[in-house]
C-alpha positions as CSV (number, residue, x, y, z in Angstrom):
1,X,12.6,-17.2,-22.7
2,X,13.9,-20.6,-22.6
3,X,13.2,-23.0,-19.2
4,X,16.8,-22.5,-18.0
5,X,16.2,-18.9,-18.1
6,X,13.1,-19.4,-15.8
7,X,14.4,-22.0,-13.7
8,X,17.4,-19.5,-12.9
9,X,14.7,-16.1,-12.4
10,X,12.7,-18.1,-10.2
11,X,15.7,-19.3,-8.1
12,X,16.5,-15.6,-7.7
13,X,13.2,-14.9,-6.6
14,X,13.1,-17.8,-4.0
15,X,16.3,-16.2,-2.6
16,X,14.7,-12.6,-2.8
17,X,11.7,-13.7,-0.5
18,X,13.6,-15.3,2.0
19,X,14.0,-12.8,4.6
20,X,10.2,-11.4,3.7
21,X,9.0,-14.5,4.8
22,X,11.4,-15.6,7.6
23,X,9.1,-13.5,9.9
24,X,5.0,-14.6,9.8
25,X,3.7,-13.2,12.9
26,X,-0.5,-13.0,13.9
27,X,-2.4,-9.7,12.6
28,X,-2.0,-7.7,15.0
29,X,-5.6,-6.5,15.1
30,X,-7.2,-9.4,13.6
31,X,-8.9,-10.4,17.0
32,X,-10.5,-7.2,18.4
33,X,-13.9,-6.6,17.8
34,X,-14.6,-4.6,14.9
35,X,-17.9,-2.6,15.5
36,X,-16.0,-1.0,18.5
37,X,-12.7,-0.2,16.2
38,X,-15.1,1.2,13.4
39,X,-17.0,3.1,16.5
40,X,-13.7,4.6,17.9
41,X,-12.6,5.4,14.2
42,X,-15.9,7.3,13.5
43,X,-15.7,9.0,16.8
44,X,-12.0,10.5,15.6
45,X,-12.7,11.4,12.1
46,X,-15.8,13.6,13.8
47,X,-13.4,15.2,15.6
48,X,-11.2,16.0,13.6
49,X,-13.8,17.2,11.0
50,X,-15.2,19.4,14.0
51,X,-11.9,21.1,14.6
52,X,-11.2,21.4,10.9
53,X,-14.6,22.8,10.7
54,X,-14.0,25.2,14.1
55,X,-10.5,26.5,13.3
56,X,-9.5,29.4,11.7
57,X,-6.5,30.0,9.6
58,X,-4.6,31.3,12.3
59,X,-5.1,28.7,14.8
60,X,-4.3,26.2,12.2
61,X,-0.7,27.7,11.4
62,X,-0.2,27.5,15.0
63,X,-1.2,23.8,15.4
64,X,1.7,23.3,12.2
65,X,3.8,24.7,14.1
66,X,3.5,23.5,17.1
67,X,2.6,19.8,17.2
68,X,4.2,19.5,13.7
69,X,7.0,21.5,13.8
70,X,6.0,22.9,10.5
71,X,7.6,26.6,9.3
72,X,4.4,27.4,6.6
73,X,6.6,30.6,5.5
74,X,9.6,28.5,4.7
75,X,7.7,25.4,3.8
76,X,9.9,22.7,2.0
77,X,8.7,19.3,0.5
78,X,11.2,17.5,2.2
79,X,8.9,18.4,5.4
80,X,5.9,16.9,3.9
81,X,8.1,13.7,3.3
82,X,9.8,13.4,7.1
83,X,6.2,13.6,7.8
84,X,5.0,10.8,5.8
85,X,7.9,8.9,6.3
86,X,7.8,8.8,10.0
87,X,4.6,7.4,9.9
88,X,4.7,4.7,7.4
89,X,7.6,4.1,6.1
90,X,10.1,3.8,9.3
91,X,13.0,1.7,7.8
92,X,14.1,0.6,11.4
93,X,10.8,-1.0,12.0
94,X,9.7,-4.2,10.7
95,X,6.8,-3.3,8.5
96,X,6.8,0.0,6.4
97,X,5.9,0.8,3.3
98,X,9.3,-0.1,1.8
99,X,8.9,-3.9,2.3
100,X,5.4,-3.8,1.5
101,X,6.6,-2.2,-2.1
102,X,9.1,-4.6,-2.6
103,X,6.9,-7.7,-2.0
104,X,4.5,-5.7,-4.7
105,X,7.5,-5.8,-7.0
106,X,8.2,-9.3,-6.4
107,X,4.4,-10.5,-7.3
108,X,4.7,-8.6,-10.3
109,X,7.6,-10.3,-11.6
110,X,6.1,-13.7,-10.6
111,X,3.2,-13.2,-12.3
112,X,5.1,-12.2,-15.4
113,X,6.7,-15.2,-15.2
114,X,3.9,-17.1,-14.7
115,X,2.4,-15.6,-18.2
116,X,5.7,-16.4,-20.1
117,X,5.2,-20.1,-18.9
118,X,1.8,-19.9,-20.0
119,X,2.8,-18.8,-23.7
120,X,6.1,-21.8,-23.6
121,X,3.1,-24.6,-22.6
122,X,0.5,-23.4,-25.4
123,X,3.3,-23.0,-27.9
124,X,4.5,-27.1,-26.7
125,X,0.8,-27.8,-27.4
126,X,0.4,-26.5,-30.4
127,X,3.6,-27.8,-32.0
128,X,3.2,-30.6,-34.7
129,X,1.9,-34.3,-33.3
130,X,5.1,-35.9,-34.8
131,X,7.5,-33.7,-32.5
132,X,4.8,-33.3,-29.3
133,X,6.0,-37.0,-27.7
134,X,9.6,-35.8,-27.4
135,X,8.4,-32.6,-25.1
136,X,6.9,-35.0,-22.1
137,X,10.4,-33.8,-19.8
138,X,10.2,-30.0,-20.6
139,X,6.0,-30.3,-19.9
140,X,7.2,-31.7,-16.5
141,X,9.8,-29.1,-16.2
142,X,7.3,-26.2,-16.9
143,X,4.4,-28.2,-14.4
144,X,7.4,-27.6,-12.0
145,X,8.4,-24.4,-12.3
146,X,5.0,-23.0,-12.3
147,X,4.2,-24.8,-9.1
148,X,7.4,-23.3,-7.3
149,X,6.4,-20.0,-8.5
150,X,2.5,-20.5,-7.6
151,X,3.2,-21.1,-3.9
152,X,5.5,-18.7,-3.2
153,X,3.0,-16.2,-4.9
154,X,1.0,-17.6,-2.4
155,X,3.3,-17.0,0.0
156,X,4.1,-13.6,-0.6
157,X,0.1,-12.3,-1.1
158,X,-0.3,-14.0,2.5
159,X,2.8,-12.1,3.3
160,X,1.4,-9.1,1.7
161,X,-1.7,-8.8,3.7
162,X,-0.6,-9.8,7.0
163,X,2.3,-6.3,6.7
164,X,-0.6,-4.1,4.8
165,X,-2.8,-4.8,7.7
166,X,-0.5,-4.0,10.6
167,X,0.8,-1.0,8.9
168,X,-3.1,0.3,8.0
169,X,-3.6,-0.2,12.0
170,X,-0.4,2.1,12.6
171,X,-2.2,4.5,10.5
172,X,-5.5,4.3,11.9
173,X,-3.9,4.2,15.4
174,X,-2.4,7.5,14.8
175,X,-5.0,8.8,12.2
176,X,-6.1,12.0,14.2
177,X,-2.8,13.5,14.0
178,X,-2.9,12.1,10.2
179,X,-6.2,14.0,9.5
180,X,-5.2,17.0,11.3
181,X,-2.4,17.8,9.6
182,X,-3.0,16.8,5.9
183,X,-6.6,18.7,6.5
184,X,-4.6,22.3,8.1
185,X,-2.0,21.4,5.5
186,X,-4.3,21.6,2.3
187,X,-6.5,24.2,4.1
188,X,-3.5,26.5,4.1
189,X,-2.0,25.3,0.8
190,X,-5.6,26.3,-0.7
191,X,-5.6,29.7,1.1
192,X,-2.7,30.6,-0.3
193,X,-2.5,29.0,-3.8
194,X,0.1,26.5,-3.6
195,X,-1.4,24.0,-6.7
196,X,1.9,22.4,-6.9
197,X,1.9,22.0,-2.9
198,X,-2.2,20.5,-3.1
199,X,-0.6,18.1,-6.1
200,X,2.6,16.9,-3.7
201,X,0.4,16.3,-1.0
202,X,-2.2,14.6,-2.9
203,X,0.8,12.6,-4.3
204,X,1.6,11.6,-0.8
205,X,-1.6,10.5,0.5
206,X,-1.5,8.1,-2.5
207,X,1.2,6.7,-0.1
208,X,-1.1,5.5,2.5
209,X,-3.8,4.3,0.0
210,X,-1.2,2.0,-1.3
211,X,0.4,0.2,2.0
212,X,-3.5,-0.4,2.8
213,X,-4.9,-1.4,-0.1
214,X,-3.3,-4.8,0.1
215,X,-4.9,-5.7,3.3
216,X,-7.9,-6.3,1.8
217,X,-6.3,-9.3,0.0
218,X,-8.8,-10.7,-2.8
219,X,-12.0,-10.0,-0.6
220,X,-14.7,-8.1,-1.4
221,X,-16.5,-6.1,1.7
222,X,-15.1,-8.5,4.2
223,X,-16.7,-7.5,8.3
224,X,-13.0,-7.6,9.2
225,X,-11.8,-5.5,7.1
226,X,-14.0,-2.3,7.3
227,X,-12.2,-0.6,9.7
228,X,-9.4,-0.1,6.5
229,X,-12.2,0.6,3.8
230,X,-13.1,3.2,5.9
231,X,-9.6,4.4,6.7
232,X,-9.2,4.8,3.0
233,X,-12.3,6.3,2.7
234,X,-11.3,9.5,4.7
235,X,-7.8,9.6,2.7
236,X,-9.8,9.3,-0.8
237,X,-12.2,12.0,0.8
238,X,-9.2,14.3,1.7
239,X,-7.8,13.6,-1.8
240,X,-10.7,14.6,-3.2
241,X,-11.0,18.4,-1.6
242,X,-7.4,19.0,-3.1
243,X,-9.2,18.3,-6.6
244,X,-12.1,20.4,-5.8
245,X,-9.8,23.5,-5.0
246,X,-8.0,22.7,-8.3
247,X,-10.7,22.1,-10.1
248,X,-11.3,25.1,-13.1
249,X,-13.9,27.9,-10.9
């Protein structure tokens, strides 16, 4: 791809960011203490485990039904989605998984852009001595380019976190009802052999691993951000149990 071409994609993607980065407002929960949000998180999942645990299989349809307004005879996966999407992805807030996809997009382009600069500067290097002298504008041109594209890659990861965080509090905020009914949900999908319902909803809570995943940024068992490893933790943990069921007896 020549410069032009790259010059013109990465004023595309400068306009594309724009209103993603308009907005930059303070984590939310990035000033509470966390061993009292990882305490209160604990103290919920054991609950929830306890009623899982507790509950029969009639007192589970009738939780569906009545804090979920979940039919189990006439079950549809368009339920399991107005479920999901209420949660995280609520396009008239201002973080939902939506915009935290798109911004995953956008990095990906940028990064491929940044590799095809890559490969146009080692092939300038690598071009016979004789010619190299007459390439000192398009070297400047690329040493541009890439810089434009490395800070708003920046940008956007910064961007990136800040939205993954506040939407992985939404979900650990409201992770009781979460737990509840993904864990009565599978229970009954399992009771009643519904593999291709235990693969949708395992599909689906592949949704909320991926809007808090990002939150971690590039850290590696960061204090502040235990509260979301552990969050994820749970999901991977309920993910796991529709494999077990599937699983060959």
């Amino acid at each position: 791809m020549t410069i032009s071409k790259i010059e013109i994609k990465t004023d595309n993607l400068e306009t594309l960011c724009e209103p993603f980065l308009q907005h930059n407002e303070e984590d939310i929960a990035s000033n509470e203490n966390m061993s009292l949000k990882i305490k209160a998180f604990n103290e919920i999942v054991a609950e929830c485990k306890e009623e899982v645990e507790s509950s029969d299989m009639q007192h589970k349809i009738h939780i569906l039904k009545l804090l979920y307004g979940l039919e189990v005879d006439k079950y549809e996966l368009y339920s399991l989605d107005d479920y999901v999407n209420g949660q995280i992805d609520n396009i008239h807030t201002d973080v939902n998984e939506r915009k935290i996809n798109s911004i995953k997009s956008i990095l990906l382009d940028i990064n491929s852009i940044i590799d095809e600069l890559g490969l146009e500067y080692k092939k300038i290097l690598h071009i016979n001595s004789k010619w190299y002298r007459f390439q000192g504008s398009k070297l400047k041109k690329l040493k541009e380019v890439l810089k434009r594209l490395i800070q708003l890659k920046e940008k956007l990861e910064l961007k990136l976190e800040s939205d993954s965080r506040k939407m992985s509090f939404i979900i650990i905020e409201n992770f009781y009802n979460l737990y509840i009914f993904f864990s009565f949900l599978i229970s009954l999908a399992i009771q009643r052999k519904k593999e291709i319902l235990l693969i949708e909803i395992a599909n689906r809570l592949d949704r909320y691993l991926g809007v808090i995943e990002p939150s971690f940024g590039n850290r590696f068992l960061h204090p502040d951000d235990m509260i979301y490893h552990y969050a994820m933790y749970e999901i991977k943990e309920l993910k796991q149990s529709i494999f077990t069921a599937l699983a060959p007896q």
